[in-house]
mmCIF file as Biopython writes it, N, C-alpha, C and O atoms, coordinates in Angstrom:
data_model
#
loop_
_atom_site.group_PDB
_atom_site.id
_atom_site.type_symbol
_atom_site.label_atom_id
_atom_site.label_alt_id
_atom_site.label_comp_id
_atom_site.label_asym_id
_atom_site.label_entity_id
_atom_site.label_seq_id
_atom_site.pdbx_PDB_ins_code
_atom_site.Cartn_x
_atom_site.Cartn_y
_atom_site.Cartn_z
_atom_site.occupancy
_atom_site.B_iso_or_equiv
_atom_site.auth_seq_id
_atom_site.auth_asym_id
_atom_site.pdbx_PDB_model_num
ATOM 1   N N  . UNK A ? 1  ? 0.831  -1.183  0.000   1.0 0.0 1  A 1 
ATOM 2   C CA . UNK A ? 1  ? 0.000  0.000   0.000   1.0 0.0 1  A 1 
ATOM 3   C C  . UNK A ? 1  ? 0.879  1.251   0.000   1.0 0.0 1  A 1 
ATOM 4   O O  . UNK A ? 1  ? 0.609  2.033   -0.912  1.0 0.0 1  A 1 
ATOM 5   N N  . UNK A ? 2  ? 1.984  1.658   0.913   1.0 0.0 2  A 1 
ATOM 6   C CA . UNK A ? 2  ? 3.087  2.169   0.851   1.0 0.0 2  A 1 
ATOM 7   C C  . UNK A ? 2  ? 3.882  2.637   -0.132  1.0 0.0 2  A 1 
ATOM 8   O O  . UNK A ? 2  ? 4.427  3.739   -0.191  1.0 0.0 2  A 1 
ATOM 9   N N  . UNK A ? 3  ? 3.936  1.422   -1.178  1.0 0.0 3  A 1 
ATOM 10  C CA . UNK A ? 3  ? 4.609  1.499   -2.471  1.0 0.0 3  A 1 
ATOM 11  C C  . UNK A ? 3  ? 3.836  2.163   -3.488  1.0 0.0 3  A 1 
ATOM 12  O O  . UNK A ? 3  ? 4.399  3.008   -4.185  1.0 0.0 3  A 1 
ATOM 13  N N  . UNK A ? 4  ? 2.441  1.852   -3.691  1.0 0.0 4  A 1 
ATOM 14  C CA . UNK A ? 4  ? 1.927  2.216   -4.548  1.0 0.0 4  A 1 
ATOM 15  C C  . UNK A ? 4  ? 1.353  4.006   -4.092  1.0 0.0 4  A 1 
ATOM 16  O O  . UNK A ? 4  ? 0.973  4.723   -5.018  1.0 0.0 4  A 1 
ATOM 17  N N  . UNK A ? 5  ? 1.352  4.515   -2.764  1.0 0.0 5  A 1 
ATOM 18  C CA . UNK A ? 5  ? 0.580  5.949   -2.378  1.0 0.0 5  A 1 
ATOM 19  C C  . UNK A ? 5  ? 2.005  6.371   -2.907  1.0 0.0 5  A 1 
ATOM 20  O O  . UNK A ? 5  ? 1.751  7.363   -3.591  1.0 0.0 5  A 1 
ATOM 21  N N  . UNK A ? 6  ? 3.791  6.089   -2.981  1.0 0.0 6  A 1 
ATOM 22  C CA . UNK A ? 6  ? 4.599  6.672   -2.858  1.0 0.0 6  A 1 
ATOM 23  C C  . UNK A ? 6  ? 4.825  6.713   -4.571  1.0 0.0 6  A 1 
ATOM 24  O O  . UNK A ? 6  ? 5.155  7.784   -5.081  1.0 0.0 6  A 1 
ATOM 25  N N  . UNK A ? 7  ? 4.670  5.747   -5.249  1.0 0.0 7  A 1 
ATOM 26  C CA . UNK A ? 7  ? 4.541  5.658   -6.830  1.0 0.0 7  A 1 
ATOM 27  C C  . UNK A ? 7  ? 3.555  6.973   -6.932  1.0 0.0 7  A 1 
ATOM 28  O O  . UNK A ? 7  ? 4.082  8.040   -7.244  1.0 0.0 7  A 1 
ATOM 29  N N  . UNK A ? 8  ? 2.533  6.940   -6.748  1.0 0.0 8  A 1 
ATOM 30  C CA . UNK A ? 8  ? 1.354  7.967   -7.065  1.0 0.0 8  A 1 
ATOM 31  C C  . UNK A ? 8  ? 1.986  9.281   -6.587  1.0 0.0 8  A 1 
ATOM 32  O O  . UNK A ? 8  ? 1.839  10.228  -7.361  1.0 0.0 8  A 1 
ATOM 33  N N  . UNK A ? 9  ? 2.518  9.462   -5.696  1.0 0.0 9  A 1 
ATOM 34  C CA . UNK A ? 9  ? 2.837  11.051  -4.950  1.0 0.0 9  A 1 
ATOM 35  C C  . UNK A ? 9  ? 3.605  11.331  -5.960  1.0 0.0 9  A 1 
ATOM 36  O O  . UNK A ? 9  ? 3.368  12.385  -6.550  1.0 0.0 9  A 1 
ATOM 37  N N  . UNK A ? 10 ? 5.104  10.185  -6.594  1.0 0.0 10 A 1 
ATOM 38  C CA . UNK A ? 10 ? 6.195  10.781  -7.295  1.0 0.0 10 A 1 
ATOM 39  C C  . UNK A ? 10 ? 5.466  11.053  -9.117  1.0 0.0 10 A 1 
ATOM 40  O O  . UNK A ? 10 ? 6.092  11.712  -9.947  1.0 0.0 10 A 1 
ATOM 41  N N  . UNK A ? 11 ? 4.184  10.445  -9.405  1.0 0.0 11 A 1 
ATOM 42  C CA . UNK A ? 11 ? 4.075  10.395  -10.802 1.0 0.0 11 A 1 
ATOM 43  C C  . UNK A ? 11 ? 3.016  11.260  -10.808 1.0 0.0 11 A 1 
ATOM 44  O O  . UNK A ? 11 ? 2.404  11.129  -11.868 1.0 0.0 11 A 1 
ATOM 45  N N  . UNK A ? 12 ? 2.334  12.415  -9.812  1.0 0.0 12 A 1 
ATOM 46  C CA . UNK A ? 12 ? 1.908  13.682  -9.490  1.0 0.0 12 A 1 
ATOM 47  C C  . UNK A ? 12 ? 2.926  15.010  -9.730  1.0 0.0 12 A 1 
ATOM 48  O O  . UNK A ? 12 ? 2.821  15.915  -10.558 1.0 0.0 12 A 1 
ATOM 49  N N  . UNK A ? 13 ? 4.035  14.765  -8.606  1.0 0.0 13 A 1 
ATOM 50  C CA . UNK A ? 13 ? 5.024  15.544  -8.592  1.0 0.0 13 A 1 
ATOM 51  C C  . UNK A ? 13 ? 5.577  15.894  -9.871  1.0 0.0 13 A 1 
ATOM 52  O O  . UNK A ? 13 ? 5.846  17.029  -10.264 1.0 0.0 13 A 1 
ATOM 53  N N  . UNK A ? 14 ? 5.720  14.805  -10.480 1.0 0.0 14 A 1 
ATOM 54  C CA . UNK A ? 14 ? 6.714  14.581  -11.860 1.0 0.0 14 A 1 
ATOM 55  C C  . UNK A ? 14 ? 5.378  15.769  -12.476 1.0 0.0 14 A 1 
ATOM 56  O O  . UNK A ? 14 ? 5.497  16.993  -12.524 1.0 0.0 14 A 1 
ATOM 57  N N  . UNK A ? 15 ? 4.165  14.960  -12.888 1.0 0.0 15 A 1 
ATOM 58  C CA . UNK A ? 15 ? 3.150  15.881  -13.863 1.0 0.0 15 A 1 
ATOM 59  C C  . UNK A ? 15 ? 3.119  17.559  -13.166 1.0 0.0 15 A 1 
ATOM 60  O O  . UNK A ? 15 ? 2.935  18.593  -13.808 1.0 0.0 15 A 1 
ATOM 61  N N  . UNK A ? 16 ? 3.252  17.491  -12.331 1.0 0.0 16 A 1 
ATOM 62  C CA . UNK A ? 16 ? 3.076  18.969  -11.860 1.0 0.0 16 A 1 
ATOM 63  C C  . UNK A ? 16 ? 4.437  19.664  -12.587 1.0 0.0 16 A 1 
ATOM 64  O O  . UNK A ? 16 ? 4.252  20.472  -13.496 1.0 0.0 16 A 1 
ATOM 65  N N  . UNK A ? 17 ? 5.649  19.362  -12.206 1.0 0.0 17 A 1 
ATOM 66  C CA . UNK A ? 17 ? 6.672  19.759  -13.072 1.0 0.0 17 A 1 
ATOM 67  C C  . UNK A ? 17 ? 6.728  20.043  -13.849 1.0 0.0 17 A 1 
ATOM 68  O O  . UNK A ? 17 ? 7.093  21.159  -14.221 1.0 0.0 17 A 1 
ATOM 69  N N  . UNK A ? 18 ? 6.205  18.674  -14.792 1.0 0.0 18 A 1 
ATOM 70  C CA . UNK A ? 18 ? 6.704  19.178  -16.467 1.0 0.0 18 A 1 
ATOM 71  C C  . UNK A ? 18 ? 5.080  20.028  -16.553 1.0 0.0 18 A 1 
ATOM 72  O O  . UNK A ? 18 ? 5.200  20.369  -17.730 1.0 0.0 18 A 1 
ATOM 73  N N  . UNK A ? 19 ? 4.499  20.263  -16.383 1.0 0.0 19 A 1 
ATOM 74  C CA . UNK A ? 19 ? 2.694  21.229  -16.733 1.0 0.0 19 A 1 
ATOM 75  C C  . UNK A ? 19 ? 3.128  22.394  -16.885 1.0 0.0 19 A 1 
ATOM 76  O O  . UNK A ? 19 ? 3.916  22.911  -16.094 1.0 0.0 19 A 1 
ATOM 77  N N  . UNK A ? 20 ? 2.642  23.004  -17.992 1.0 0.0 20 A 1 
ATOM 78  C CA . UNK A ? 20 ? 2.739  24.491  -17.985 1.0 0.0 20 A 1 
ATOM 79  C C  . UNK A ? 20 ? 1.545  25.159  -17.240 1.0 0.0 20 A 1 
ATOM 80  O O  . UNK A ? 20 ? 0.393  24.728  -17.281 1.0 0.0 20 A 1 
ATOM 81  N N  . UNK A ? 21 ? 1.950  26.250  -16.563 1.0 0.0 21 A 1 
ATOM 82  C CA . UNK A ? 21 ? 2.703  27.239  -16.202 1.0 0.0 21 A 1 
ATOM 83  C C  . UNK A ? 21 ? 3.740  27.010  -15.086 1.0 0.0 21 A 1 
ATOM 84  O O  . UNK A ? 21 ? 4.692  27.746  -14.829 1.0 0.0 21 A 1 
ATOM 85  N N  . UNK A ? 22 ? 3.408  25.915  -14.495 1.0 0.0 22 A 1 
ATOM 86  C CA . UNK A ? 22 ? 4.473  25.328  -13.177 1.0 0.0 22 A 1 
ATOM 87  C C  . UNK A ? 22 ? 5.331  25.316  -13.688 1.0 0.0 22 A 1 
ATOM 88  O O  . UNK A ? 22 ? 6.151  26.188  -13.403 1.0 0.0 22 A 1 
ATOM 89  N N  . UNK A ? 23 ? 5.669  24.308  -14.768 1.0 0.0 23 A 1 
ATOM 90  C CA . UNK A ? 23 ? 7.223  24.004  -15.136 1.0 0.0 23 A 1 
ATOM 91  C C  . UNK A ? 23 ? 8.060  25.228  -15.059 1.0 0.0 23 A 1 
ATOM 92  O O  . UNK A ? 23 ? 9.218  25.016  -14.698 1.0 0.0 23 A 1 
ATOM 93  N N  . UNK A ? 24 ? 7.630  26.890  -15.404 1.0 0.0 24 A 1 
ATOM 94  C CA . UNK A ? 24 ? 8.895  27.787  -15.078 1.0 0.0 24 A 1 
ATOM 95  C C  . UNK A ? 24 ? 8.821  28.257  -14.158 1.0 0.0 24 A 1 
ATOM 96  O O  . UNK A ? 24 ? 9.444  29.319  -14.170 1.0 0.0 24 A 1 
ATOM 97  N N  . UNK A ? 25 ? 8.393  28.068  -13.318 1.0 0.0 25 A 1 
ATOM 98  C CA . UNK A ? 25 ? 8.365  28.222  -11.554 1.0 0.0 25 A 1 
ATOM 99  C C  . UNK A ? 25 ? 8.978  26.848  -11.227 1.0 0.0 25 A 1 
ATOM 100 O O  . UNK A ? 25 ? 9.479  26.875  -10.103 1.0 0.0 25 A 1 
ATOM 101 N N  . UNK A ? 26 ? 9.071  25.970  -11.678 1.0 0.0 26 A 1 
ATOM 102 C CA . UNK A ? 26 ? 9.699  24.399  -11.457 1.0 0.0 26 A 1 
ATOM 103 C C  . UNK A ? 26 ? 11.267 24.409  -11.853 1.0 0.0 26 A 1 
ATOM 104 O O  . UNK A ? 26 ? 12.135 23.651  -11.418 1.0 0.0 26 A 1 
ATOM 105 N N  . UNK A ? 27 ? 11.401 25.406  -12.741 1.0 0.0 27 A 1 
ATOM 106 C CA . UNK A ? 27 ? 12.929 25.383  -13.364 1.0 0.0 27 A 1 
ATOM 107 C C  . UNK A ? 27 ? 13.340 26.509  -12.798 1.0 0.0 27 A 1 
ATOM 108 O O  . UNK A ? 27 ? 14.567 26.486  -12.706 1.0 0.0 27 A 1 
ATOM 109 N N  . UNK A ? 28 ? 12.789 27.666  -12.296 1.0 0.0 28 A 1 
ATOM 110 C CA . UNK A ? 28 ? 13.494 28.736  -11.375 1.0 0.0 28 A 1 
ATOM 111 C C  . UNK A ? 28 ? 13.969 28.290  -10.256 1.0 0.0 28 A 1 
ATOM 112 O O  . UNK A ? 28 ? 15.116 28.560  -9.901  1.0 0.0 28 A 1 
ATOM 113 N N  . UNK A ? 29 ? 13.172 27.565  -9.567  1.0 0.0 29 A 1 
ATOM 114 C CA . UNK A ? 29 ? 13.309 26.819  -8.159  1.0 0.0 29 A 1 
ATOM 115 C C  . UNK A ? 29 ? 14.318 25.633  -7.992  1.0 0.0 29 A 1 
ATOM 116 O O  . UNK A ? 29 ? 14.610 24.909  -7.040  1.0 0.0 29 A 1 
ATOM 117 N N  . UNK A ? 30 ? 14.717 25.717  -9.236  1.0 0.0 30 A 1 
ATOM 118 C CA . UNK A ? 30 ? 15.510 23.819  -9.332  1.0 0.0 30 A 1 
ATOM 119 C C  . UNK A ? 30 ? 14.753 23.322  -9.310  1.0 0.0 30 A 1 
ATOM 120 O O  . UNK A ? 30 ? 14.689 23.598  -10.508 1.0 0.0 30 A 1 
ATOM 121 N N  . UNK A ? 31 ? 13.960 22.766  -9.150  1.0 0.0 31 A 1 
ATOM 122 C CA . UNK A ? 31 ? 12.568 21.565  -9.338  1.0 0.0 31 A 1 
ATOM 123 C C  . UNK A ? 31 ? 12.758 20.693  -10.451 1.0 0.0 31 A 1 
ATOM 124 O O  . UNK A ? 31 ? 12.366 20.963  -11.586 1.0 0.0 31 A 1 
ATOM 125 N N  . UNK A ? 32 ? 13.488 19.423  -10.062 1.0 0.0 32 A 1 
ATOM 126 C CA . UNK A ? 32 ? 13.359 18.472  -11.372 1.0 0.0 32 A 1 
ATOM 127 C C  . UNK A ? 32 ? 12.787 17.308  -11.077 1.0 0.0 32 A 1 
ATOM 128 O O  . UNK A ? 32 ? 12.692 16.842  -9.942  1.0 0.0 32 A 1 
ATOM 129 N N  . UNK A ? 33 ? 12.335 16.735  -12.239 1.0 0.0 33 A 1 
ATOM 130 C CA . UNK A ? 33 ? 11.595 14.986  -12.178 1.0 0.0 33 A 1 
ATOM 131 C C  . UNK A ? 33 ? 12.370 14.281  -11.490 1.0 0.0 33 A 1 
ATOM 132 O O  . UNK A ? 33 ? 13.597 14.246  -11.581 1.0 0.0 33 A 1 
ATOM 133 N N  . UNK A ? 34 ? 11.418 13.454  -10.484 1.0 0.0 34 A 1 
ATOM 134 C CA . UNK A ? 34 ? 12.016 12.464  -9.643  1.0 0.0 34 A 1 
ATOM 135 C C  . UNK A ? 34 ? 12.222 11.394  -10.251 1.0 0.0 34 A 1 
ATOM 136 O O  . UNK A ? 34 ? 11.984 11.592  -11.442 1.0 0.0 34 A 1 
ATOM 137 N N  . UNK A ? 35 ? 12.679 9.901   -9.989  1.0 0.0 35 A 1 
ATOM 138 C CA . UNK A ? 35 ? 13.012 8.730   -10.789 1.0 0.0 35 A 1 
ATOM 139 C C  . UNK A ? 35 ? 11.994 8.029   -9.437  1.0 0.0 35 A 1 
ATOM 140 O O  . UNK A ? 35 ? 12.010 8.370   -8.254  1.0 0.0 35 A 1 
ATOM 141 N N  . UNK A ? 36 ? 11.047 6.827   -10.179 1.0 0.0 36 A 1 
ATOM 142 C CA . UNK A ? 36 ? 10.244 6.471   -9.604  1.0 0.0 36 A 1 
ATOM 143 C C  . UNK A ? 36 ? 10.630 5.168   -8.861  1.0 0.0 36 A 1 
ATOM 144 O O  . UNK A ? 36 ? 11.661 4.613   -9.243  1.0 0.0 36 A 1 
ATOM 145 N N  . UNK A ? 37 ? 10.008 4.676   -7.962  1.0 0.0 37 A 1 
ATOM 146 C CA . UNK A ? 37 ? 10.570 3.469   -7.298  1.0 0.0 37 A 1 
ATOM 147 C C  . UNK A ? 37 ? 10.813 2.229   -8.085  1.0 0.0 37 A 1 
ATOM 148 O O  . UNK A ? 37 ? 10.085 1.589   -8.845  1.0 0.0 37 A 1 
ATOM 149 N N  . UNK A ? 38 ? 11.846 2.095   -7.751  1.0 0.0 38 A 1 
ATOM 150 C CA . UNK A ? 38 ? 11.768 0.229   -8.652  1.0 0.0 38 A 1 
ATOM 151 C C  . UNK A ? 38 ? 12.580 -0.553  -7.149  1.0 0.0 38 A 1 
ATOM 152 O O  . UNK A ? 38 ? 12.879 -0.042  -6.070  1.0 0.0 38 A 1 
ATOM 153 N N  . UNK A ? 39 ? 12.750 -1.977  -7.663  1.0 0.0 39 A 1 
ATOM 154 C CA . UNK A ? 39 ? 13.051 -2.903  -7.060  1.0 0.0 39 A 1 
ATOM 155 C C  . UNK A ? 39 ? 13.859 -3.887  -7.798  1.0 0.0 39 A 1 
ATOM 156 O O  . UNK A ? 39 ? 13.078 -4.552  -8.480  1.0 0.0 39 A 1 
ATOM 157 N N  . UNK A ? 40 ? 15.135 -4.300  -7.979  1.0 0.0 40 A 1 
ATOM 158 C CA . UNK A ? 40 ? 16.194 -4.861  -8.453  1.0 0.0 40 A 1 
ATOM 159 C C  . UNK A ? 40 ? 15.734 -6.618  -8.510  1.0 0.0 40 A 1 
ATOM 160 O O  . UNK A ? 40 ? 15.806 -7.158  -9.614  1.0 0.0 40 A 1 
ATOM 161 N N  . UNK A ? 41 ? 15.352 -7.311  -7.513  1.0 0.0 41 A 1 
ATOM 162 C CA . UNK A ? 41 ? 14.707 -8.381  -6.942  1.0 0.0 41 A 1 
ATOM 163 C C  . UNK A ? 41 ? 12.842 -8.097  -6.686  1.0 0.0 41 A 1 
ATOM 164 O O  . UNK A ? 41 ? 12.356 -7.646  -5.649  1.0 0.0 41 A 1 
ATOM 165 N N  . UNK A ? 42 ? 12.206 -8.428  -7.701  1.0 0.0 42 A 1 
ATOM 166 C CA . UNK A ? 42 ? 10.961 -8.259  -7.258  1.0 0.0 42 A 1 
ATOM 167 C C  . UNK A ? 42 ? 10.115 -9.942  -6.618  1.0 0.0 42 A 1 
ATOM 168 O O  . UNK A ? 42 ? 9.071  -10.077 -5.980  1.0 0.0 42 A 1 
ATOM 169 N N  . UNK A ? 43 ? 10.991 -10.879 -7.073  1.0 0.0 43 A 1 
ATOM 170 C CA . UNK A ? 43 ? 11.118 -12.401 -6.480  1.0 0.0 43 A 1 
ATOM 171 C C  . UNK A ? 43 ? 10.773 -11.968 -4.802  1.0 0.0 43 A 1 
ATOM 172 O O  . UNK A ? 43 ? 9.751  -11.999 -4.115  1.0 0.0 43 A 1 
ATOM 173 N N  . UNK A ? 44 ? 11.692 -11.704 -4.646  1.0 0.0 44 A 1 
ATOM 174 C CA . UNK A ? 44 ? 12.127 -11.434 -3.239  1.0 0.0 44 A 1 
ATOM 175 C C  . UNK A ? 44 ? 10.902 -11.091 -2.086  1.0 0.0 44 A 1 
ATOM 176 O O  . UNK A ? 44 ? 10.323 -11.687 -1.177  1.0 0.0 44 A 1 
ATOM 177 N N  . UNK A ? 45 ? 10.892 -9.422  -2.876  1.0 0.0 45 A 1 
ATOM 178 C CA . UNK A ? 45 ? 9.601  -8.935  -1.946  1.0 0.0 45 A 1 
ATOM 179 C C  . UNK A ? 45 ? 8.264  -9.101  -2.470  1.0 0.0 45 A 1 
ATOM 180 O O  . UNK A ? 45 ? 7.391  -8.235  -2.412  1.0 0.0 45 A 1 
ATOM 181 N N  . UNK A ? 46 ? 8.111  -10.480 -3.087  1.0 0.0 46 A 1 
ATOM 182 C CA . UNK A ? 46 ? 6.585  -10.973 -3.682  1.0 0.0 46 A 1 
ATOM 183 C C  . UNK A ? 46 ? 6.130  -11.986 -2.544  1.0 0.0 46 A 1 
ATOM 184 O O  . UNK A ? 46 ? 4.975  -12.195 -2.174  1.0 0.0 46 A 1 
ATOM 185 N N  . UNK A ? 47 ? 7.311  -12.573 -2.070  1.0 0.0 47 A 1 
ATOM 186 C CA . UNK A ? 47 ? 6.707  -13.545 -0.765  1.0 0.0 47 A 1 
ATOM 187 C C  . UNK A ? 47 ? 6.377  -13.063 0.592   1.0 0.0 47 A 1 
ATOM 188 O O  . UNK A ? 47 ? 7.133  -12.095 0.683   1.0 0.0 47 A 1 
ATOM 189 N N  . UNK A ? 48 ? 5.775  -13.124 1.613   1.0 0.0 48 A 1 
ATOM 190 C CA . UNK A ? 48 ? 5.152  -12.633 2.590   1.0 0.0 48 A 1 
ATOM 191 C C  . UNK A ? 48 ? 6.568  -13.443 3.683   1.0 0.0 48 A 1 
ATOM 192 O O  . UNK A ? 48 ? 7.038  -14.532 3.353   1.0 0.0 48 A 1 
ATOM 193 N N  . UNK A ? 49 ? 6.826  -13.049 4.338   1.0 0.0 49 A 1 
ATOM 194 C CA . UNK A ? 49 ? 7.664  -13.428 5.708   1.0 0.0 49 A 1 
ATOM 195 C C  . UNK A ? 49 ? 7.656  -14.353 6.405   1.0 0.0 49 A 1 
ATOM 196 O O  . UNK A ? 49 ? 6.934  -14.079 7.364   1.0 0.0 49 A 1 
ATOM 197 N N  . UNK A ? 50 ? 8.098  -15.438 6.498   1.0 0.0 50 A 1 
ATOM 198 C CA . UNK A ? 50 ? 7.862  -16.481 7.765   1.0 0.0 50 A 1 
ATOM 199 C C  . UNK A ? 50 ? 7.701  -16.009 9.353   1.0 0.0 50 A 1 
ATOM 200 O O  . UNK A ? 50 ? 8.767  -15.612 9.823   1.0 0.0 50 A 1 
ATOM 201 N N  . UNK A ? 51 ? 6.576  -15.975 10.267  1.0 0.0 51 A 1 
ATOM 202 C CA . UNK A ? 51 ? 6.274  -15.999 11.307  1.0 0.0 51 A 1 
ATOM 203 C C  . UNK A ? 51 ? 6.511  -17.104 12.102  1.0 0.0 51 A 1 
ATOM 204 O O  . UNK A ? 51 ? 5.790  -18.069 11.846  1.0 0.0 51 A 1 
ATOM 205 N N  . UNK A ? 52 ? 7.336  -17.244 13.019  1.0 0.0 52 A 1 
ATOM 206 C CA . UNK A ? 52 ? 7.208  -18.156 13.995  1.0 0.0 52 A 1 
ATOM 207 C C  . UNK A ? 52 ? 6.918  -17.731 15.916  1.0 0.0 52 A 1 
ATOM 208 O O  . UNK A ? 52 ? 7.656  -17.193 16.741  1.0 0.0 52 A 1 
ATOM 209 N N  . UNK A ? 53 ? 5.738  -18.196 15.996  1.0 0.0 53 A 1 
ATOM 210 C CA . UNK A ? 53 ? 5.528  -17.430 17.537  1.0 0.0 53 A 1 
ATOM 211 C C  . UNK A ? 53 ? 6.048  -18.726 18.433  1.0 0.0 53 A 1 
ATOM 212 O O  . UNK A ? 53 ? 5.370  -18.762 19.460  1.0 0.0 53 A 1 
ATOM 213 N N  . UNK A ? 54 ? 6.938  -19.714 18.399  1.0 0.0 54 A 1 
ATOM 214 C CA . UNK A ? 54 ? 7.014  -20.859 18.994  1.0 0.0 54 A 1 
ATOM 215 C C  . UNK A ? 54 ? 5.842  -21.560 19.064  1.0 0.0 54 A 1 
ATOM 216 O O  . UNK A ? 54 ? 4.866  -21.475 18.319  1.0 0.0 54 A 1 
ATOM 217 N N  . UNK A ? 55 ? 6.097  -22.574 20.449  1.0 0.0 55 A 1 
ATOM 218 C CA . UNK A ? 55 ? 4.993  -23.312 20.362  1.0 0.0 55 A 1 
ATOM 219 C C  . UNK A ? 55 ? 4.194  -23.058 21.192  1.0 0.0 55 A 1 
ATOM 220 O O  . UNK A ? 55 ? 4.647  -22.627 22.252  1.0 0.0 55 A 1 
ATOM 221 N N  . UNK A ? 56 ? 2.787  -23.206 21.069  1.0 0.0 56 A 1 
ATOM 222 C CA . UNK A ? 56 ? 1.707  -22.522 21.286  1.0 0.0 56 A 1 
ATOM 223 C C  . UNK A ? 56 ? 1.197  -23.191 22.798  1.0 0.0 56 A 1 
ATOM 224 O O  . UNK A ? 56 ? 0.631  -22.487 23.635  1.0 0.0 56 A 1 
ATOM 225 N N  . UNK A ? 57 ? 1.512  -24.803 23.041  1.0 0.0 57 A 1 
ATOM 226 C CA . UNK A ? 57 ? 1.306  -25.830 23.952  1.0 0.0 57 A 1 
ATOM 227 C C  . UNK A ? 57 ? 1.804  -24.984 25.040  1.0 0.0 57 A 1 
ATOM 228 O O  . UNK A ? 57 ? 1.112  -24.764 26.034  1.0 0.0 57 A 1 
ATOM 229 N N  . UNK A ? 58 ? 2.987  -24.499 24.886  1.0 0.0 58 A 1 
ATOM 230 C CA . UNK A ? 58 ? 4.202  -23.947 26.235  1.0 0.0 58 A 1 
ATOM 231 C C  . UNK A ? 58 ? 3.366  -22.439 26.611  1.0 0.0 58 A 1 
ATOM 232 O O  . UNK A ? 58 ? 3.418  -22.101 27.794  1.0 0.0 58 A 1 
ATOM 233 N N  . UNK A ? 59 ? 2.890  -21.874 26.008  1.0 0.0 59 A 1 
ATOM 234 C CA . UNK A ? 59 ? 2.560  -20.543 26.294  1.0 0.0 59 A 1 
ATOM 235 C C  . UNK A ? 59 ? 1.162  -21.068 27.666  1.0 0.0 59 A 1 
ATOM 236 O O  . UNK A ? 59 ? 1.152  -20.610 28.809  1.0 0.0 59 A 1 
ATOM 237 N N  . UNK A ? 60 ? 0.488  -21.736 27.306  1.0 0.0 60 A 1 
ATOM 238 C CA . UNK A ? 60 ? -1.085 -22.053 28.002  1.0 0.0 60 A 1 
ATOM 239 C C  . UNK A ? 60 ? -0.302 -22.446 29.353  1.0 0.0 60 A 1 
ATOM 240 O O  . UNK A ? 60 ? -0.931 -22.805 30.348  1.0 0.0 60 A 1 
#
């Protein structure tokens, strides 16, 4: 959920930039296009985490 509100904020930002009349208020200010999130390994963070709470017998 994280990934995708932070994709959306940067591919706003970016359109606000390049839009005229912003863009020369965007280039006075330094204001340049951001580079959007990626992930090198998307394998990786597609699987969910192993949880182990021990064993459940010992807790009772």
């Amino acid at each position: 959920v994280a990934r995708n509100r932070y994709i959306q904020e940067v591919q706003g930002y970016n359109t606000t930039v390049r839009q005229f009349p912003t863009n020369i208020t965007a280039k006075v200010f330094g204001m340049d296009t951001k580079p959007n999130f990626t992930v090198t390994d998307e394998d990786a963070i597609s699987t969910a985490p192993s949880v182990d709470f021990g064993d459940s017998a010992k807790a009772e």
